[in-house]
C-alpha positions in Angstrom: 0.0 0.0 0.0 2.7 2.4 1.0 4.6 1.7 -2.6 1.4 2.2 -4.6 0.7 5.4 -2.7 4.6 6.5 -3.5 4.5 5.5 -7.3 1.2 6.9 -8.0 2.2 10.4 -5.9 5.6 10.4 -8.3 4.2 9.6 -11.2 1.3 12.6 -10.9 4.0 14.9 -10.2 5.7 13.9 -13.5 2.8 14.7 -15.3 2.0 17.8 -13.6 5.4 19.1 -14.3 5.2 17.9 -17.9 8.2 15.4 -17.3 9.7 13.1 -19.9 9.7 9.7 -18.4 12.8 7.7 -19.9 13.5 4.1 -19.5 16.9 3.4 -18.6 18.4 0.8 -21.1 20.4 -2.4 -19.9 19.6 -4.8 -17.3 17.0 -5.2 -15.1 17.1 -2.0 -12.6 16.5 -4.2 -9.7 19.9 -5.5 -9.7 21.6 -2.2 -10.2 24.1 -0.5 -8.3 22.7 2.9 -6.4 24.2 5.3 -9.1 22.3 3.6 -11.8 18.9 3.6 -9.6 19.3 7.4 -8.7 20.0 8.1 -12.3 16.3 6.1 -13.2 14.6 8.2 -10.4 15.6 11.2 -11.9 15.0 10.5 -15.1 11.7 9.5 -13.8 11.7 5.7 -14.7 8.6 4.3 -13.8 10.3 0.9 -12.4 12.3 3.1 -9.8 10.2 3.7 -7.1 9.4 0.0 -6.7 13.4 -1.2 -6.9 14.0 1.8 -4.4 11.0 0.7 -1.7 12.3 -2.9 -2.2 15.8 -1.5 -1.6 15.5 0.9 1.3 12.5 0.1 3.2 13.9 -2.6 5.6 16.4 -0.2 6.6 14.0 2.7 6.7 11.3 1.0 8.7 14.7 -0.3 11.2 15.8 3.3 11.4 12.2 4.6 12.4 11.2 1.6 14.7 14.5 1.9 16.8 14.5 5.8 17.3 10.6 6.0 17.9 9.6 2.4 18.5 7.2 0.5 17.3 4.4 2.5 17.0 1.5 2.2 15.0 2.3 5.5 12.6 5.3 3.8 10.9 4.0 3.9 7.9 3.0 6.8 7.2 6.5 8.2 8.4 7.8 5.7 5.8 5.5 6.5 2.9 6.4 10.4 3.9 10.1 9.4 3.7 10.2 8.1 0.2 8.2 11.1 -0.8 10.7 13.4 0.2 12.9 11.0 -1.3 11.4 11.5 -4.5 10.5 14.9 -4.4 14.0 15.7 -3.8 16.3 13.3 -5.6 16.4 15.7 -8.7 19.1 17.6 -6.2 21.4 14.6 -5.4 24.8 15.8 -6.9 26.0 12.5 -6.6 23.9 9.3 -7.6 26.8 6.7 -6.1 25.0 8.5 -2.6 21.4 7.6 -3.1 21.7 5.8 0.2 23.4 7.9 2.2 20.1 10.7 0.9 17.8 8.2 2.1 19.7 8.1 5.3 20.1 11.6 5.4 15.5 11.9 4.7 15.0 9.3 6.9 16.6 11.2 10.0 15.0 14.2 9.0 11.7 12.5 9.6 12.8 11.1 12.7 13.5 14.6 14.1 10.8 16.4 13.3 8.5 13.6 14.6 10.3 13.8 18.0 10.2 17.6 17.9 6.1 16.7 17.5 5.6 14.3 20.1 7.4 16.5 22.7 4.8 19.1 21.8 1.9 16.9 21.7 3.0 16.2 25.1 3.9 19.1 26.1 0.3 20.9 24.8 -1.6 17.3 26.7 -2.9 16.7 23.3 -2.3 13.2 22.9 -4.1 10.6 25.2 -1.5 7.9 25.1 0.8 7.1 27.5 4.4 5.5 27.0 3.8 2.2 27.6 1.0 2.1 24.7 3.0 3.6 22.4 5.5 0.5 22.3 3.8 -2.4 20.8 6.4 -4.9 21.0 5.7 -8.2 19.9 7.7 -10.4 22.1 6.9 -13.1 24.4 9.3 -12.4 26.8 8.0 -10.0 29.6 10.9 -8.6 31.1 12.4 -8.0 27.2 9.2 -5.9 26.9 9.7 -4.0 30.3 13.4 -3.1 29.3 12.8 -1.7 26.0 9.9 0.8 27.0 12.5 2.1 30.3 15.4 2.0 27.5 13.0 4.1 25.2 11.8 6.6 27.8 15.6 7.4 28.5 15.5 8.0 25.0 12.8 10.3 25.5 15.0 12.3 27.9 17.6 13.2 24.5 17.0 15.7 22.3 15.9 14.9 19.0 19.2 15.3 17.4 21.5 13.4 19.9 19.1 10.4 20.1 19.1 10.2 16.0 22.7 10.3 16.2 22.6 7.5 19.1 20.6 5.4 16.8 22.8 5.9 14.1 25.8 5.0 15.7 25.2 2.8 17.8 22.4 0.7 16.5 22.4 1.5 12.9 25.7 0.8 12.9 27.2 3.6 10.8 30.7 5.2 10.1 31.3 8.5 11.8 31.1 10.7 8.3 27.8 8.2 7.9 26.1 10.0 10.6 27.8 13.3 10.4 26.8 13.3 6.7 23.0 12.3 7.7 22.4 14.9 10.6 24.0 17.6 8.3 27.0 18.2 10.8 30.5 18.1 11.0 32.4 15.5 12.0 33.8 17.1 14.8 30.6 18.3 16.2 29.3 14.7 15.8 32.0 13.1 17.8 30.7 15.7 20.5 27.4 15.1 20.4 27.9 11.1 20.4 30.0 11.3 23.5 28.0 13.4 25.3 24.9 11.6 24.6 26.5 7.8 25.1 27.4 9.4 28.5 23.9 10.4 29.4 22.3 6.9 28.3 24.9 5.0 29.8 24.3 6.9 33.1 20.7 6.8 32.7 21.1 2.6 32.3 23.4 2.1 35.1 20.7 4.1 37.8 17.7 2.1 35.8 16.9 -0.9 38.5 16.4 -2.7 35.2 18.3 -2.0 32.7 21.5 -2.3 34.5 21.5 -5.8 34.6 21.4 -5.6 30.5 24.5 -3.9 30.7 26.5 -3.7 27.3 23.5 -5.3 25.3 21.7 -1.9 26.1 24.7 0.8 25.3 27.4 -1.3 23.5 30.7 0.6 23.8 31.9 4.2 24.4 32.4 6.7 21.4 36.2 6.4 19.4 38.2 8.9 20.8 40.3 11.3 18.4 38.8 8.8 15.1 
């Protein structure tokens, strides 16, 4: 549903804005390299925006679930990522970096759904509490108990630090990754993810919970001076 939404959103735009839509020759896009993919969505190739869903939106939907959790708006944050994606790919100087944009929309989205929820909260517009916001589907009880503390230390960050913890630390990503993503520099990154792994950390060790998950819930300090 979300893909049919995307396609059909990009494909009205071409025709709005009198677009050519080309067809990329050579092999079948879905087993091209990113360059070749961002060059079909610019050029508006109608097979793109299904190769580029199929590509991205595991790691979207991972990005999103772990900074916000698994609530039920995923995806509609998802669908509004790949719109963004699409409405701004035309810009992407390089097309060898289509997934570092994605990257790069998708933590945009996270932020300025944090920045919401804090003023939904703030403004007591929103009737849900915490705990009903995490659907977690796991059987084990105490699994489920950790995760919503782990996320309402979360909650405690601001929106950029705790994108930039998600990055790093459970996406996984180089430095110049998430420096490149939150539109900072690389110094000011290694700040912010020190200071921020310092808070959580702290956070877990005083949680009468979490501190027995110990490394499995903050993994290892920030590189110093890399």
């Amino acid at each position: 549903m979300g893909l049919a939404l995307v396609r059909e959103h990009s494909l009205t735009r071409d025709a709005e804005d009198g677009a050519r839509v080309i067809l990329l020759p050579g092999a079948a896009l879905s087993g091209a390299d990113d360059a070749t993919l961002a060059q079909a969505l610019i050029a508006r190739d109608p097979r793109a925006p299904r190769v580029l869903w199929q590509r991205f939106s595991p790691m979207v939907f991972r990005m999103l679930r772990r900074t916000l959790g698994a609530d039920h708006d995923l995806d509609d944050l998802a669908q509004e990522v790949f719109l963004c994606v699409f409405e701004k790919v035309r810009g992407l100087r390089e097309p060898k970096a289509l997934k570092a944009f994605v990257i790069s929309v998708t933590s945009l989205t996270m932020r300025h759904e944090l920045r919401r929820r804090w003023v939904r909260r703030w403004v007591r517009l929103s009737g849900k509490t915490d705990a009903a916001e995490l659907e977690v589907v796991t059987p084990d009880t105490d699994a489920r108990e950790a995760l919503a503390r782990f996320y309402k230390i979360l909650d405690r960050v601001n929106a950029t630090d705790r994108s930039a913890f998600v990055l790093r630390f459970m996406e996984g990503l180089e430095l110049t990754e998430v420096a490149a993503a939150l539109k900072l520099s690389l110094a000011t990154t290694k700040r912010r993810l020190a200071r921020v792994w310092a808070r959580v950390l702290l956070l877990v060790e005083r949680d009468p919970v979490l501190v027995h998950y110990g490394p499995n819930v903050v993994p290892h300090a920030p590189e110093k001076g890399s």
